[in-house]
N, C-alpha and C positions, 0 to 999 in steps of 0.2 A: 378572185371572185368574192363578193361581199354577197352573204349569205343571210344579214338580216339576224333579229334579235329570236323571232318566233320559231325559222328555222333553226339557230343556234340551240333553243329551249327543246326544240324536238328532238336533234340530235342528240344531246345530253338525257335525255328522258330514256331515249333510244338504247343507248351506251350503257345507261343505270340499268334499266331491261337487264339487258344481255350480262351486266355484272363485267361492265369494264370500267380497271380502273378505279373501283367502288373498296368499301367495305365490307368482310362477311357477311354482313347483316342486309346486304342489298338483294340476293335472293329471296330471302324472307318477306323482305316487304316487296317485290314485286308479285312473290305468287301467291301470296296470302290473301284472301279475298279482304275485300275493304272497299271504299271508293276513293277514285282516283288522286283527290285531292288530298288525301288522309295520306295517299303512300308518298306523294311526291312531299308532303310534309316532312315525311319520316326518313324521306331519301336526303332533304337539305339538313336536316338533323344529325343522319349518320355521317354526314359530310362537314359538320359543325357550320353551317350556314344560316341559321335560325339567328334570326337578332335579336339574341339575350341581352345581357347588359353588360356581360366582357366584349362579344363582337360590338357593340354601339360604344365602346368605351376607349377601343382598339381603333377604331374610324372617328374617332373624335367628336362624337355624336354623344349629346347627355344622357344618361343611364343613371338609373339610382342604382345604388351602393352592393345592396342586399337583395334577394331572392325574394319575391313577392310572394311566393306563399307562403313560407315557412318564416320571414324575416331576421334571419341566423345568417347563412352563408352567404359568400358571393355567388352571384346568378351566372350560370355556365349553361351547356348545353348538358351537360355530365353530372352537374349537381339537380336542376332540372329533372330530371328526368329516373335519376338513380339514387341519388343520396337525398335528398328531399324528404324533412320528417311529413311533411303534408300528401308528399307523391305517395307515400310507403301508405300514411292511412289510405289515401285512395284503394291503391291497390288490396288492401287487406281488407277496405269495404265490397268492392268486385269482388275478389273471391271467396268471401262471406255471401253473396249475393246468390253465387253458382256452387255453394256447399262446398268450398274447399277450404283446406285451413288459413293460419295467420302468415305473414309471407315475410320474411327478412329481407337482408339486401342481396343473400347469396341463393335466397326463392326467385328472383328475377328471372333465370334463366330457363325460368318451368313454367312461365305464364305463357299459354298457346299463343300462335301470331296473331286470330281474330283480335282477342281480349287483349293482348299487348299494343296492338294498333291502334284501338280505340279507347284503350285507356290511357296511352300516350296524347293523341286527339286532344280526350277531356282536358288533361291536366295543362294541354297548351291554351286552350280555348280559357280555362280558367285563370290563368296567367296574362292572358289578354283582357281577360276582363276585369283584373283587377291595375290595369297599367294603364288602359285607354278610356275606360268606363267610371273608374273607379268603386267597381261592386265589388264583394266578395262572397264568396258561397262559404258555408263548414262545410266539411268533407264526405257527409252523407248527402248533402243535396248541388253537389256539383254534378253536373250534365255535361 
């Protein structure tokens, strides 16, 4: 029975839901409020699906070299997201914003799901816009 691309995508959505198959971090982002598209973002992320520039580079698909915001490392799904001197200010601008302190890399683990979902979001949204747009924000006025 051929099942089609959209029903495939629901199943898989379905599956992620229910935390089959998934990574720990797939509860979180399913019941965490946010909207829909922020969590199925987060779900291809914990799933390392996101087309950074190791997965574009891995499918033969051209990628620049280095990690667009920070311009130091290779761009990963892991260094994106975690090890990124530009993700950390982000994040230490966010919770400077909501009164809390400065955040390390071993602070990651204490940013609530809301503020971790959408400040995951920002830093993709800004990583796009410096690859397809060619703009960049500093790190206090990224959106």
């Amino acid at each position: 029975m051929d099942v089609g691309w959209p029903a495939f995508l629901a199943l898989s959505v379905s599956d992620a839901a229910r935390g089959v198959g998934c990574t720990p971090y797939v509860g979180l982002i399913w019941s965490t409020w946010g909207p829909l598209r922020v969590k199925i973002f987060l779900w291809l992320a914990s799933q390392y699906r996101l087309w950074t520039a190791d997965r574009r580079h891995k499918h033969g698909l051209e990628a620049h070299e280095t990690c667009l915001l920070c311009e130091v490392e290779p761009e990963s799904v892991d260094h994106l997201f975690v090890h990124c001197r530009f993700t950390l200010d982000v994040w230490n601008v966010v919770l400077a914003a909501l009164g809390a302190g400065s955040l390390g890399l071993s602070g990651l683990t204490s940013v609530s799901g809301e503020v971790g979902i959408l400040g995951a979001w920002i830093v993709w949204k800004e990583q796009n816009a410096r690859c397809f747009r060619r703009v960049a924000s500093d790190v206090v006025s990224v959106r």
